[in-house]
C-alpha positions as CSV (number, residue, x, y, z in Angstrom):
1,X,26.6,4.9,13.7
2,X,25.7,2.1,12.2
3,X,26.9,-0.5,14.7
4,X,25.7,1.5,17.8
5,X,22.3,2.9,16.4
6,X,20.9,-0.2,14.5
7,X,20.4,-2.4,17.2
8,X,18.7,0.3,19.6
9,X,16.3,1.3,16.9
10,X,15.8,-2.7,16.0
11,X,14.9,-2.9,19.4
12,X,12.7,-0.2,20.0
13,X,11.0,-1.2,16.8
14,X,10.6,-4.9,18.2
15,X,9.9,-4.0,21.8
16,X,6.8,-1.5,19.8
17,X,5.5,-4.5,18.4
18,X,5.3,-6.5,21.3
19,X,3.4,-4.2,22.8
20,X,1.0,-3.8,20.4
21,X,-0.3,-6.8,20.3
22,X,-1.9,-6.9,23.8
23,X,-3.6,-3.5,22.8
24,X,-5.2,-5.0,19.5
25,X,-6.0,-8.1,21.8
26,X,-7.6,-5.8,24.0
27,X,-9.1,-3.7,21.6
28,X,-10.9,-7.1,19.6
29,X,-12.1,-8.9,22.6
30,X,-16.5,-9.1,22.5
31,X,-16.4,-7.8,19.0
32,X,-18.5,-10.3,17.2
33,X,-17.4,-11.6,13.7
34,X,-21.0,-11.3,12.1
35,X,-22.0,-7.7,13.2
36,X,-20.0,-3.8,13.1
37,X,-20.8,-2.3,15.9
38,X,-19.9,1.8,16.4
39,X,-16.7,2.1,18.7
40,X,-17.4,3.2,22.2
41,X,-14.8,5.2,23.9
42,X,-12.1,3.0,25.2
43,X,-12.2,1.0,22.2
44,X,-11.3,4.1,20.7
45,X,-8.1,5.4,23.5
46,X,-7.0,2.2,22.6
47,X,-7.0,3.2,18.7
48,X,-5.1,5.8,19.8
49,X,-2.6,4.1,21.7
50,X,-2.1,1.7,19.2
51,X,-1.1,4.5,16.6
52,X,1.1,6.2,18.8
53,X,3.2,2.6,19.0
54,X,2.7,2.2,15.2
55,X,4.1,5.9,14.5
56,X,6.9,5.2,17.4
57,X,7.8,2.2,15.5
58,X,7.9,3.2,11.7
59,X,9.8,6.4,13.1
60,X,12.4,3.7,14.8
61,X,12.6,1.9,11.2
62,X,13.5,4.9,9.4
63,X,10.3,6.1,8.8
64,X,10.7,9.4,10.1
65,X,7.8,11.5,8.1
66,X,6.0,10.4,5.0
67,X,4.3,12.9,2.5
68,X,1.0,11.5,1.2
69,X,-0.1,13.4,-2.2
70,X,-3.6,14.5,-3.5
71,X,-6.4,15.1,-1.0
72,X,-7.3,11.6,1.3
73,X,-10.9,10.2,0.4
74,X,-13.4,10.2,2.9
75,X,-14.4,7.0,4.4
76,X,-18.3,7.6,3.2
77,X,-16.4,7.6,-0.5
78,X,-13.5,4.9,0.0
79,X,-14.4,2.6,3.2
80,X,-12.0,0.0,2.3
81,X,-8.1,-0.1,1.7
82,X,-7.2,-3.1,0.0
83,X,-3.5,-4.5,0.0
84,X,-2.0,-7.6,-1.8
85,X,-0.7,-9.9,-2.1
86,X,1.8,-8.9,0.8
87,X,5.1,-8.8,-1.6
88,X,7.2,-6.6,0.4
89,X,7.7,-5.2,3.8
90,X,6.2,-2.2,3.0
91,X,2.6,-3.6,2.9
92,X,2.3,-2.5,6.2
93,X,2.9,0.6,6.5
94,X,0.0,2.3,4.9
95,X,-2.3,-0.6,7.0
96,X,-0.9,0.6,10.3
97,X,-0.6,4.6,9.5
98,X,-4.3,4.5,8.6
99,X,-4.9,2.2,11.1
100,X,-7.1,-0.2,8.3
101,X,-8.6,-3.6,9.7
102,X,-7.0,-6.8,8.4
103,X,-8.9,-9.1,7.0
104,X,-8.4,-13.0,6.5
105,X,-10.1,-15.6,5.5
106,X,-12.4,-18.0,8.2
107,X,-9.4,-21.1,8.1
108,X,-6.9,-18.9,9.0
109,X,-8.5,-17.9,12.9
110,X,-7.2,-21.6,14.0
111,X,-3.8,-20.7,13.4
112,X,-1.1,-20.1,16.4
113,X,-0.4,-16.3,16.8
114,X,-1.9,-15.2,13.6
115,X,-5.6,-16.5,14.1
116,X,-7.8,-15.8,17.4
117,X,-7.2,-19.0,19.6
């Protein structure tokens, strides 16, 4: 199984990721960078496209359920998740089940691909 079912679910994880990125492009075009601004409602369809690719995805990595213990905080009590410093793979998987924004610092935005421009 191995040989036959690897590199489908490599791709469909891959081809998931590809199309994600157009919908957070989508999804952070007009925001500004100073202000937060409540989500209208195609800002927030595209939320939830982007979490059906995300779920799609981790389930095509092996991902298939995850079990979360204890009772998840409100965001009024816990408004920030805060991840690093990026050791391992698996960094990302709470920050795309929860759907948590990414944060980097202002020298980074100049970079190719990972930066704005």
């Amino acid at each position: 199984m191995t040989v036959t079912l690897f590199p489908i679910r490599l791709l469909i994880a891959a081809f998931m990721m590809l199309l994600a990125w157009p919908f957070a492009f989508i999804a952070s075009v007009g925001r500004s960078e100073t202000t937060v601004e409540p989500q209208c409602l195609w800002r927030r369809l595209v939320d939830i496209i982007l979490r059906v690719i995300m779920r799609i995805m981790w389930f095509a990595g092996g991902f298939h359920w995850m079990t979360v213990k204890g009772q998840r905080a409100l965001p009024a009590e816990a408004p920030i998740l805060t991840l690093a410093p990026h050791s391992s793979y698996f960094d990302a998987i709470p920050v795309t089940m929860t759907m948590s924004s990414i944060v980097m610092k202002a020298e980074s935005k100049d970079i190719p691909v990972w930066g704005s421009k």
